[in-house]
PAFISE-250645 format. One line per 8 residues: number of its first residue (from 1); their letters; for each residue x negated, y negated, z negated of C-alpha. Coordinates in nm, 4 decimals. Layout:
<torkols>
NUM> a> X/Y/Z; ...
</torkols>
This chain:
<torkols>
1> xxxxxxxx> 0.0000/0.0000/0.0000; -0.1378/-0.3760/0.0862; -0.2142/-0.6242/-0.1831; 0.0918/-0.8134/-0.1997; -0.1039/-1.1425/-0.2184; -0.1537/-1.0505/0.2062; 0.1916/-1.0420/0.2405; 0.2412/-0.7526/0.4615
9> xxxxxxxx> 0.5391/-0.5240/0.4524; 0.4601/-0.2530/0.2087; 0.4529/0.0553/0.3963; 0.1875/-0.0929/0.6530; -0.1826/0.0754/0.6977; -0.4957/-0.1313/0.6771; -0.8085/-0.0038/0.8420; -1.0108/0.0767/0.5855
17> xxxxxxxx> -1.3567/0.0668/0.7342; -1.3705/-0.1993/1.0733; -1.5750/-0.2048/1.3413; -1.8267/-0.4930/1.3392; -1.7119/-0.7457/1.6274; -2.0007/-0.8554/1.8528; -1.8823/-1.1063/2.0978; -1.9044/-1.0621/2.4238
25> xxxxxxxx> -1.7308/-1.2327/2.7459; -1.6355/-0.8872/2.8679; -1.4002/-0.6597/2.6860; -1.4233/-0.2860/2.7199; -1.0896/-0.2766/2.8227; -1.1701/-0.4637/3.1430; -1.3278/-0.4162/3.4395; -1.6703/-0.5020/3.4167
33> xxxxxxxx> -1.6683/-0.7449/3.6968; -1.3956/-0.9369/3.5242; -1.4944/-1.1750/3.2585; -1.2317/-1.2396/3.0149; -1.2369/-1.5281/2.7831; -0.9914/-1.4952/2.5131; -0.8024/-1.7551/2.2830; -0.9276/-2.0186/2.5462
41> xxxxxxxx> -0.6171/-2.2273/2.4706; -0.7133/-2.2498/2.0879; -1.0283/-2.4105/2.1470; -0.8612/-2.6438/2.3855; -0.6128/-2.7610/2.1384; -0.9026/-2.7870/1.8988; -1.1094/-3.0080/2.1569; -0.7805/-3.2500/2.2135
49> xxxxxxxx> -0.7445/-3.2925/1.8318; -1.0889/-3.3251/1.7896; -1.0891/-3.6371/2.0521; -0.7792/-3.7584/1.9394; -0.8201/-4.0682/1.6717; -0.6551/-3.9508/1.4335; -1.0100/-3.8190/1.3018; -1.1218/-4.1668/1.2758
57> xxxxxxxx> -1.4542/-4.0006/1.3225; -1.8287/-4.2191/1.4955; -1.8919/-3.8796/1.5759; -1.6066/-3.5771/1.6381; -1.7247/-3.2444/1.4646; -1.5926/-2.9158/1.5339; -1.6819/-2.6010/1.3067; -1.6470/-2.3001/1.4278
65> xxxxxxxx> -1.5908/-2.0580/1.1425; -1.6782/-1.6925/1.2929; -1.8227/-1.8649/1.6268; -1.9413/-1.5304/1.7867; -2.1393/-1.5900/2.0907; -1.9893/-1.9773/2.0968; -1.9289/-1.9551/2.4606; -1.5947/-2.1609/2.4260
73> xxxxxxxx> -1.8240/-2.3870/2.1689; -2.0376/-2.4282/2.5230; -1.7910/-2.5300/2.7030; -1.6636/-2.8135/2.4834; -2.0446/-2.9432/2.4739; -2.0593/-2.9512/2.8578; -1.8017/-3.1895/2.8448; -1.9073/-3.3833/2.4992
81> xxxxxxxx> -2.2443/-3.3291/2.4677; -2.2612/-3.5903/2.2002; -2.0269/-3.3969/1.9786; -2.1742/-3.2307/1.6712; -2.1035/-2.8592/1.6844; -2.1547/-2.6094/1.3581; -2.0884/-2.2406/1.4269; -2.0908/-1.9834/1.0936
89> xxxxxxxx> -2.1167/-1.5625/1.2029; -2.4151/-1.3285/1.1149; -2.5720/-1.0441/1.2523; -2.6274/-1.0362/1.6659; -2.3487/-1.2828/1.7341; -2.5484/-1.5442/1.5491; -2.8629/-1.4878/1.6622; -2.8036/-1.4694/1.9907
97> xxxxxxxx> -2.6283/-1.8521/1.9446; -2.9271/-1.9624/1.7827; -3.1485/-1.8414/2.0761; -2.9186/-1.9794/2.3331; -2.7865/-2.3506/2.2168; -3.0224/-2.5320/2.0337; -2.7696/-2.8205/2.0284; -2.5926/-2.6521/1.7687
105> xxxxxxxx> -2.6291/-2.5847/1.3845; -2.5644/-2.2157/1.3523; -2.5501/-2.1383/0.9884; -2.4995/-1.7526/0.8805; -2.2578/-1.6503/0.5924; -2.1219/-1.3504/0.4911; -1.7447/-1.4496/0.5147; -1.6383/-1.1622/0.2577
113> xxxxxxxx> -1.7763/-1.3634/-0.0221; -1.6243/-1.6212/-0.2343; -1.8105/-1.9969/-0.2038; -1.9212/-1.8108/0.1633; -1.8903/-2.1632/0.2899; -2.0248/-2.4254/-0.0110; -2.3470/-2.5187/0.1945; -2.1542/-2.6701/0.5398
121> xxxxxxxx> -2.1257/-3.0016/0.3268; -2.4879/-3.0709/0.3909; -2.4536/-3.0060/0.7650; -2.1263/-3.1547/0.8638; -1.9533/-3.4902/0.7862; -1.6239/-3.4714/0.6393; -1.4086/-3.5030/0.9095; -1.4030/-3.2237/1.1291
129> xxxxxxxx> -1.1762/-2.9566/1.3163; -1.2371/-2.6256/1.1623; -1.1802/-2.3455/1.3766; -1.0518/-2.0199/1.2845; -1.0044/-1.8099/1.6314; -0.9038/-1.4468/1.5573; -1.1320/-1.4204/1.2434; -0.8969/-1.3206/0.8837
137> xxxxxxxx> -0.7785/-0.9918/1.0943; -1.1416/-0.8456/1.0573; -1.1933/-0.9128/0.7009; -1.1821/-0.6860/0.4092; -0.9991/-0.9948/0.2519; -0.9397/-1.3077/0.3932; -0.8909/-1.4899/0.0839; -1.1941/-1.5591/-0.0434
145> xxxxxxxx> -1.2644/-1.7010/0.3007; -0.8891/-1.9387/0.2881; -1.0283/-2.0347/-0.0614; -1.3686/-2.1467/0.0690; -1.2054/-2.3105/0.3776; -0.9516/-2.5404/0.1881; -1.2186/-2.6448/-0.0342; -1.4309/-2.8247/0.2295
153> xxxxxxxx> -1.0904/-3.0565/0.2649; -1.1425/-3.0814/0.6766; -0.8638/-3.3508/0.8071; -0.7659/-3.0214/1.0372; -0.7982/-2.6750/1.0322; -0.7155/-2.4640/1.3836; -0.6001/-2.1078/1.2633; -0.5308/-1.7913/1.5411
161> xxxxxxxx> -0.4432/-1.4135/1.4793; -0.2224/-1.1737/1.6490; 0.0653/-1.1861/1.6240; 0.1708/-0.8177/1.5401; 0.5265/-0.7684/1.6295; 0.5006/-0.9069/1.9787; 0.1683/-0.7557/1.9956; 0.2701/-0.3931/1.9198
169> xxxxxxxx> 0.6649/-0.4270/1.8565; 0.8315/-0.5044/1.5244; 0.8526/-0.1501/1.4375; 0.4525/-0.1150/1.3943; 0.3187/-0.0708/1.0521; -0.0805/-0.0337/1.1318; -0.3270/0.0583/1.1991; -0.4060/-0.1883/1.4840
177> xxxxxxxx> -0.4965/-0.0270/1.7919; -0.7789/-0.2832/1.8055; -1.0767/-0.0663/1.5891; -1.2335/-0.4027/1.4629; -0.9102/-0.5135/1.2452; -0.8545/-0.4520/0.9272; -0.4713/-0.5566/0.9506; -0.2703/-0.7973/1.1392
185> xxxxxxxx> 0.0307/-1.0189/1.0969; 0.3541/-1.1620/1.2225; 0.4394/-1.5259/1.2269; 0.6592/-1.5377/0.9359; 0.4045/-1.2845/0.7113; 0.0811/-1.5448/0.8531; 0.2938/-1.8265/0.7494; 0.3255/-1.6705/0.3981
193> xxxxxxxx> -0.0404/-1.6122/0.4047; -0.1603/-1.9528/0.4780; 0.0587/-2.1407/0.2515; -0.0200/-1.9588/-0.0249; -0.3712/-2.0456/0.0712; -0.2808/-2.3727/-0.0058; -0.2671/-2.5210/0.3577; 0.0102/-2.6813/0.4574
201> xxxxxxxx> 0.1055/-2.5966/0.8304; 0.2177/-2.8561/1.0952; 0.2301/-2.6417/1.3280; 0.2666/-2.2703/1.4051; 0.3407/-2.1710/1.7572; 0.2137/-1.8915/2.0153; -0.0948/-1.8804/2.2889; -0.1712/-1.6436/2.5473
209> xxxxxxxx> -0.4451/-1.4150/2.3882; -0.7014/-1.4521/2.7221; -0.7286/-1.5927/2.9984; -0.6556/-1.3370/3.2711; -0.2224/-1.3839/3.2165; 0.0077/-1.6624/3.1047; 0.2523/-1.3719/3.0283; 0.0902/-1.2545/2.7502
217> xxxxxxxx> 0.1328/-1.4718/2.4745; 0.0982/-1.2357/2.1513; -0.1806/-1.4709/2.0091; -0.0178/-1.7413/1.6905; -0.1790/-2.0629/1.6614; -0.1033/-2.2554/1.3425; -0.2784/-2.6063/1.2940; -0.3187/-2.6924/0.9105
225> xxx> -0.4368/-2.9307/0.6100; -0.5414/-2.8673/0.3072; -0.3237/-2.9934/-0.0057
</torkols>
């Protein structure tokens, strides 16, 4: 049975041992001469908000919490090279940012951990769009992650996840077919989730998941504060 604090139904199966994520633009579901970019519309959103001036910002910020390879971070600098960009990951997906785009501070954390994120203060300004693309579904927990996110008190936080019902119809109850989730959500259990977090959500709405089909769009999108 989940920890009620998740808010998942009761009868739903976590994963109990995921697969460790390394980003790639390829999926091994696809052909390998396709190149698949996925949640591209998330990092869009976060670009527009990021430009937008409500930030009131010299300098707009984004922080990309769980960057991977940062190829979507890359495509945002092409276009506002001038922008400070912070990506947080570990293991291969970090390194190989930190070999690739020196214009970036790539900072590794183990996300699992409470006060994962405590040092980003000294490498960010305070405003900033946080970006959370398709990250709390690998973790053991997500909520010492939420907790270490609402403390840094970002004007905007940019949250994704499946969403599980239209993802796998409302009668699924886990595992996720996907090997490198723990557990996934639907809109109303994610709301729940977040807001017990201690973010208050302005928006929650739905993406398409890649970029190969406007069809499918199984991916939720929330954009948050902290209170």
């Amino acid at each position: 049975m989940p920890d009620p604090g998740l808010h998942l139904p009761p009868d739903y199966v976590e994963r109990p041992v995921p697969i460790y994520f390394e980003d790639s633009p390829r999926s091994a579901d696809w052909d390998d001469a396709i190149t698949v970019t996925f949640q591209p519309d998330v990092y869009r959103l976060a670009e527009w908000i990021a430009s937008a001036t409500i930030l009131e910002a010299e300098t707009p910020a984004i922080l990309d919490v769980g960057c991977g390879w940062a190829e979507k971070l890359a495509a945002i600098h092409g276009r506002h090279p001038g922008w400070t960009f912070v990506g947080v990951d570990y293991g291969t997906n970090l390194a190989r940012c930190r070999t690739t785009y020196p214009w970036g501070r790539w900072i590794e954390a183990n996300l699992e951990t409470s006060g994962c994120l405590d040092r980003l203060d000294m490498v960010v300004g305070y405003q900033a769009v946080v970006v959370v693309s398709d990250v709390v579904e690998h973790l053991m927990d997500p909520r010492p992650l939420l907790e270490s996110l609402r403390k840094l008190d970002r004007s905007v936080y940019v949250f994704s996840t499946p969403e599980r019902d239209l993802q796998h119809g409302y009668e699924h109850r886990g595992p996720s077919p996907n090997i490198c989730h723990v557990r996934e959500w639907n809109a109303a259990e994610f709301h729940a989730l977040l807001d017990d977090a201690g973010f208050r959500i302005r928006f929650l709405g739905l993406t398409r998941g890649h970029d190969q089909s406007w069809s499918c769009m199984a991916t939720q999108v929330a954009v948050c504060e902290a209170v």
